[in-house]
C-alpha positions in Angstrom: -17.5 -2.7 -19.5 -14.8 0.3 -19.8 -16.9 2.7 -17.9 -16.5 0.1 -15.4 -12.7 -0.9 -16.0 -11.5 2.9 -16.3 -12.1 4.2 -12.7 -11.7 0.5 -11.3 -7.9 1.0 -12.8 -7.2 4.5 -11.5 -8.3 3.3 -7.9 -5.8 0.1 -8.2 -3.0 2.4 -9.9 -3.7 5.2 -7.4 -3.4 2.2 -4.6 -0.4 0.9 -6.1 1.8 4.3 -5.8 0.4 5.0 -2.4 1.7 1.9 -1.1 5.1 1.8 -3.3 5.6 5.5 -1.6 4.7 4.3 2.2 7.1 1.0 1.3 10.1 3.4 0.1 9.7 5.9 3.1 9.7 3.0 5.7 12.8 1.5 4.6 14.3 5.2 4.2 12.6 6.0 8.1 14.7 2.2 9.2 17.9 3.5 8.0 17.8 6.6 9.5 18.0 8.5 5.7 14.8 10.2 6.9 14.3 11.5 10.2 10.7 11.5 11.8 11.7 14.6 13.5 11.9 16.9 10.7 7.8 18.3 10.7 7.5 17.6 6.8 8.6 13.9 6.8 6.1 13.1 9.6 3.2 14.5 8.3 3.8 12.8 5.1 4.7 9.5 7.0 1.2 10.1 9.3 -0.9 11.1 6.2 0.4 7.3 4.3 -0.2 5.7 7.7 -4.1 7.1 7.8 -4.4 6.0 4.2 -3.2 2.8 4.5 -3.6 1.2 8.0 -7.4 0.0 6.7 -6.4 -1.7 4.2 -3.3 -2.9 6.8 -6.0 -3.9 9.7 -7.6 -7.3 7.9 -4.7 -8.2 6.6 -3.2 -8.5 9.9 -5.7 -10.1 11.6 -5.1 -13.2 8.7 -1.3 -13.2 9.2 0.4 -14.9 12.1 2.4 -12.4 14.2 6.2 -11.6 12.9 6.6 -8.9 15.5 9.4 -7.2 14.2 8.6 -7.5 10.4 5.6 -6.3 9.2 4.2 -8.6 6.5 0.6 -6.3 5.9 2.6 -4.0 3.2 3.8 -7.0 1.1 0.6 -8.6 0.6 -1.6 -5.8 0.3 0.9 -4.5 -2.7 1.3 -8.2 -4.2 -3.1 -8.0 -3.7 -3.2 -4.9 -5.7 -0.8 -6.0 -8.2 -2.5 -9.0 -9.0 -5.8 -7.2 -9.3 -4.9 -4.7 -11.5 -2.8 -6.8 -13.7 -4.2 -10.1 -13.6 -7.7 -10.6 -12.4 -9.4 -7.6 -13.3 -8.3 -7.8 -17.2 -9.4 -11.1 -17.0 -13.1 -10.4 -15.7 -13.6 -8.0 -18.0 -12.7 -9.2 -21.4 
């Protein structure tokens, strides 16, 4: 069962800072403390968008339309959270 765990909680872990770092730079990108302009900051911003807008897509789909607030981020993170902290210990043991 730990050769299963193990990689299952680097994905979810690896997930989790992915999305805390796309959640961080969107708030910085809304109040203008990162510019989209600057060549480093939007490839990082594209790259986290690429990564992330599949696991975004279904979520949406679910959700009823808040046009301008974006609900797909919360829920995916508070998905992954409870995966890797609550459901997947608990299958396991």
């Amino acid at each position: 069962m730990m050769a299963i765990y193990g990689p299952l909680r680097l994905i979810l872990d690896v997930a989790f800072f992915i999305m805390l770092a796309h959640i961080i730079m969107s708030w910085l990108i809304s109040f203008q403390v990162l510019n989209l302009h600057q060549p480093i900051v939007a490839q990082i911003w594209t790259g986290l968008n690429r990564l992330l807008e599949p696991i975004y897509t279904p979520i949406r789909r679910f959700m009823p339309d808040t046009r301008p607030l974006d609900l797909a981020p919360l829920v995916a993170f508070i998905i992954i959270i409870s995966l890797r902290d609550y459901i997947l210990p608990s299958i396991l043991l």
